[in-house]
C-alpha positions in Angstrom: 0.0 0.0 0.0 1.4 3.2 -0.6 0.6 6.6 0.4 -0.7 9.2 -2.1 -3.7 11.5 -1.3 -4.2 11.4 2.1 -5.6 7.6 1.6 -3.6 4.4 1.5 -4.0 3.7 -2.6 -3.3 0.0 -3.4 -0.8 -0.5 -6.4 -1.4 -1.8 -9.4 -4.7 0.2 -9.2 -6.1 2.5 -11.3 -7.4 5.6 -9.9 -11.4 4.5 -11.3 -10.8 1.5 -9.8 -9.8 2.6 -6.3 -12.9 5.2 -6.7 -15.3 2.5 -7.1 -14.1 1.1 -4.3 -15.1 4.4 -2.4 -18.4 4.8 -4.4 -19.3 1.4 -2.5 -18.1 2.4 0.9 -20.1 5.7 0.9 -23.7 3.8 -0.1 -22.7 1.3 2.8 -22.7 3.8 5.1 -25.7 6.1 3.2 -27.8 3.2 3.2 -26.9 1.6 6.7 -27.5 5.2 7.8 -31.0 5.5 6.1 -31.3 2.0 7.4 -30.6 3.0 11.6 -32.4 6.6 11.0 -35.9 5.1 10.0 -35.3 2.3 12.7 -35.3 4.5 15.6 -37.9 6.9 14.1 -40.0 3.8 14.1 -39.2 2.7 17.4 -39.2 5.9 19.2 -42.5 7.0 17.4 -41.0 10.0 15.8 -43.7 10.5 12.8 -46.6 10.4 15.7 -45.0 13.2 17.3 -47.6 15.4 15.7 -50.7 13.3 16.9 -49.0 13.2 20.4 -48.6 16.6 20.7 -52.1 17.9 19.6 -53.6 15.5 22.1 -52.0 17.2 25.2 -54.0 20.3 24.0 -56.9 21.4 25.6 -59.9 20.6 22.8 -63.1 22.5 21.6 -65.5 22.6 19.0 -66.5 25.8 17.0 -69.8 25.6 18.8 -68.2 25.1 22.5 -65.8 27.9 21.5 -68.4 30.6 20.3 -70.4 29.7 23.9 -67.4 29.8 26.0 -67.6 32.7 28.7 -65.2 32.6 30.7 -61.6 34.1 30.3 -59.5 34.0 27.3 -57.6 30.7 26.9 -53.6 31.1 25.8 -53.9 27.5 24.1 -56.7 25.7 22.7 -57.0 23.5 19.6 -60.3 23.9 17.7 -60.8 21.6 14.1 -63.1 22.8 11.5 -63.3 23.7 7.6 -61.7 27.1 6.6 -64.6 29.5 5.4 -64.1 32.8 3.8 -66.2 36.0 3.7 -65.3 36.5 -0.2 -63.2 33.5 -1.1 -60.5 34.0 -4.1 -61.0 32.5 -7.3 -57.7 31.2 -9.1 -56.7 33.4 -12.2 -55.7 30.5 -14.3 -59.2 28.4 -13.1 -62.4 30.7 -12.4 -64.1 27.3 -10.6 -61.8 27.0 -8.2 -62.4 28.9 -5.2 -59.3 29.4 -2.6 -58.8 30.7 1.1 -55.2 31.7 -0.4 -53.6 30.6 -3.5 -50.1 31.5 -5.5 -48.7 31.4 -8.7 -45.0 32.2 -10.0 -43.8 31.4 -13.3 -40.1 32.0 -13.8 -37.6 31.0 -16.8 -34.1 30.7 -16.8 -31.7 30.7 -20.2 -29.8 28.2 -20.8 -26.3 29.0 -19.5 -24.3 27.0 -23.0 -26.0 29.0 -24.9 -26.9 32.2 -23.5 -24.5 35.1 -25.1 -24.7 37.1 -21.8 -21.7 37.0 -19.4 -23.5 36.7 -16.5 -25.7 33.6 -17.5 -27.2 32.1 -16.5 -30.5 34.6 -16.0 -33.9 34.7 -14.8 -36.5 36.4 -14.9 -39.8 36.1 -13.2 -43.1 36.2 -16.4 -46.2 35.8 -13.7 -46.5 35.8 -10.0 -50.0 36.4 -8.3 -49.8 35.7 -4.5 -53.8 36.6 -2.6 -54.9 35.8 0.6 -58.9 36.4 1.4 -59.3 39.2 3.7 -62.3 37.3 6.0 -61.3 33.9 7.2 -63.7 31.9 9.5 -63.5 28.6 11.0 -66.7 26.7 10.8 -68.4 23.6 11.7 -71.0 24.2 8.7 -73.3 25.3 10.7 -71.2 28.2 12.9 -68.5 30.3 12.2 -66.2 31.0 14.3 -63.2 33.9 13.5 -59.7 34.2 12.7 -57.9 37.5 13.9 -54.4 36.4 13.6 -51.9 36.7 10.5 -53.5 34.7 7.4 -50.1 34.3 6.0 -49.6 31.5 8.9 -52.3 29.3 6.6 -50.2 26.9 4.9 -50.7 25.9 1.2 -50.5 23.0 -0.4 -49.0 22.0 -4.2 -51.9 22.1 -6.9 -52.0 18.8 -8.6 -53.4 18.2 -11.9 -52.8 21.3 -13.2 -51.6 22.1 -16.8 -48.6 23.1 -16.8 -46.3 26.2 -18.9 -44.7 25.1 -22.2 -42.6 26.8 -24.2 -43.3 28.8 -27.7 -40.4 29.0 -30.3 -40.0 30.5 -33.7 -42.0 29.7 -36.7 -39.1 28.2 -38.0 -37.5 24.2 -38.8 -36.8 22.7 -35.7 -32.5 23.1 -36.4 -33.2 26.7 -36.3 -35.8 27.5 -33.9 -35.5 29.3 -30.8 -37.9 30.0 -27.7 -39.8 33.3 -27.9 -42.4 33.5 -24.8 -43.9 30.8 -22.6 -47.6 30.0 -23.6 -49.7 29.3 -20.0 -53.3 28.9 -20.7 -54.2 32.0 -22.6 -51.7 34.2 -21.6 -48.5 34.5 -23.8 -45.7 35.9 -21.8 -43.1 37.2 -23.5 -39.3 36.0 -22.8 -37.0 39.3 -22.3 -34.7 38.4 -24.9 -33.5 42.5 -25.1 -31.8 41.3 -22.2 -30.6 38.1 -22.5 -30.0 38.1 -26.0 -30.0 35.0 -28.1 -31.2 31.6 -26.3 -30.9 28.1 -27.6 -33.4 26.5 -25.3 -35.1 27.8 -22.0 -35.8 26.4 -18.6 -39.4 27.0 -16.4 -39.9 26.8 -13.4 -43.7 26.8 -11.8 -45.1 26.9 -8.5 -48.6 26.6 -7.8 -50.1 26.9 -4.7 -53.5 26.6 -3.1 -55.2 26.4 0.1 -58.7 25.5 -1.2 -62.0 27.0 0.7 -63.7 24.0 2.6 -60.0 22.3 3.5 -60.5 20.2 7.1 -57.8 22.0 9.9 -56.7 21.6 13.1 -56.1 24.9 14.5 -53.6 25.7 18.0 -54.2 29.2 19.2 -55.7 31.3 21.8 -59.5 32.1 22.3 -60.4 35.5 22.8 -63.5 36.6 24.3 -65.3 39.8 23.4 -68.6 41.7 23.6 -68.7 41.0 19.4 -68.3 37.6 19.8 -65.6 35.1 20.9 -62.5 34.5 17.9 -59.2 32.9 17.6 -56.1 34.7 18.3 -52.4 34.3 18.0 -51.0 33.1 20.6 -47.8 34.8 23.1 -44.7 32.4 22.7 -44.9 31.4 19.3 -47.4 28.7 19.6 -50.1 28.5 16.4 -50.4 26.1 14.5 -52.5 25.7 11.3 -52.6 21.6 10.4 -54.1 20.4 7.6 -56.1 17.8 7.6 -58.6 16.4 11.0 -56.7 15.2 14.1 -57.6 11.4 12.8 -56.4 12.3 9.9 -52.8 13.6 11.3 -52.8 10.5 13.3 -53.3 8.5 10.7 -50.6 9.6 8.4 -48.4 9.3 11.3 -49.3 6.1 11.6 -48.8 5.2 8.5 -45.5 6.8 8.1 -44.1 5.0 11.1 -45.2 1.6 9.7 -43.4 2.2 6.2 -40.1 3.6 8.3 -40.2 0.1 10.3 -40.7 -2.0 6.9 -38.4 0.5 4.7 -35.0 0.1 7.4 -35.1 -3.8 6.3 -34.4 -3.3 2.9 -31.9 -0.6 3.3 -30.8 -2.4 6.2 -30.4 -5.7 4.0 -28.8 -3.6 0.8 -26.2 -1.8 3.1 -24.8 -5.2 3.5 -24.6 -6.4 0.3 -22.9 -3.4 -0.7 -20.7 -3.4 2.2 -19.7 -7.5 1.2 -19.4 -6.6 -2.3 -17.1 -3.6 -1.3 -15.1 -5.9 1.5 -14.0 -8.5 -1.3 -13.0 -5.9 -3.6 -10.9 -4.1 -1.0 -9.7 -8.0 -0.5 -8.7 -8.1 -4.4 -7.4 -4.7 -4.5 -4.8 -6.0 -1.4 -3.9 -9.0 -3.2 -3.0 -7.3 -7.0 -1.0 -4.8 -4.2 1.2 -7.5 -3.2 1.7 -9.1 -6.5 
């Protein structure tokens, strides 16, 4: 063995060779790690966290929290659908009415061959970001208010949803080169003035909804007043917005704890064999050494 590198580098090994042998050792270890990691999040309960947490909180319905009378409570968790006075409707889908929804469109050049000398660029073609002014929580029947920052409300990817493509020249395919990006009606121009000439062009699109009706569990304080009782944040950085009902969250976790426990044999079994296959190569490598 001889010393070159900072690692002991058998002879009469090529450098590829003596790589593979440490692209093996490093998935070993990656998958024994991924292995160990989802073992003890089974064991330990880790994904039910969540559910365990949320059942330590005192609970009320929207009806028990629009009666309550007494003084304001710092913690309370509350589930119900998300309401809104004047929900949003989606600029790309008039049907689709939201509680808060985004949408960013962005393209990027293609830095090989982009003629600027800073590529590569981007530029942003669409972004809409709206969040209904009037959000109640509701059982159907009752409503119950939310006075606290809407932003807090978390979104969720749109599925399903057609996505940007891009428009090129009216030209042979050899020749052709992107000029806008076509989503749904809307053409939106490229800023080629600024970019110059581009062979090809990336997009990138985020969509974003948090539809009206969605199920939530909500952690925050209960404020009463002569108006009416309504949700506040609470002091210490405690709300929490979760989608979903609390047998729903504790489901999921559930569920996520059962594929960690049946996932860590696998990677558990895998590590192995790449770890054997890796020892007898080390084993060959020794013996072409000696040679």
């Amino acid at each position: 063995m001889r010393y070159q590198w900072y690692q002991d580098v058998p002879r009469h090994v090529t450098r590829r060779e003596y790589q593979r042998l440490q692209w093996l050792n490093f998935c070993r270890l990656g998958l024994g790690g991924l292995a160990v990691a989802m073992a003890i999040a089974a064991i330990i309960g880790l994904p039910l966290q969540s559910a365990r947490q949320l059942e330590k909180i005192e609970s009320l319905t929207v009806e028990a929290a629009l009666a309550y009378t007494g003084e304001d409570l710092e913690q309370v968790k509350i589930e119900g659908f998300l309401v809104a006075a004047e929900p949003l409707t989606m600029p790309d889908e008039a049907s689709q009415s939201v509680i808060r929804g985004q949408i960013k469109i962005t393209a990027r050049d293609d830095a090989e061959s982009s003629d600027a000398e800073d590529a590569p660029q981007t530029a942003v073609l669409y972004e809409w970001a709206e969040t209904a002014e009037v959000v109640f929580l509701s059982d159907g029947d009752r409503r119950l208010p939310l006075t606290f920052d809407l932003s807090a409300l978390p979104l969720v990817d749109a599925v399903d949803t057609q996505s940007p493509t891009v428009v090129y020249t009216d030209e042979s395919s050899r020749i052709s080169r992107p000029v806008a990006v076509q989503y749904g009606d809307e053409t939106l121009p490229l800023p080629l003035a600024d970019w110059g000439e581009v062979d090809s062009v990336f997009v990138d699109f985020d969509r974003q909804i948090l539809p009206e009706g969605q199920s939530v569990v909500v952690v925050a304080g209960l404020e009463t007043t002569p108006q009416g009782n309504q949700i506040i944040d609470p002091l210490g950085d405690r709300l929490q917005v979760m989608l979903g009902t609390e047998a729903e969250i504790r489901s999921t976790g559930q569920q996520t704890r059962l594929m960690f426990a049946v996932l860590c044999v696998p990677f558990g079994i895998g590590s192995w064999l790449v770890g054997r296959s890796a020892h007898a190569l080390r084993r060959e490598f020794v013996q072409r050494s000696n040679q």
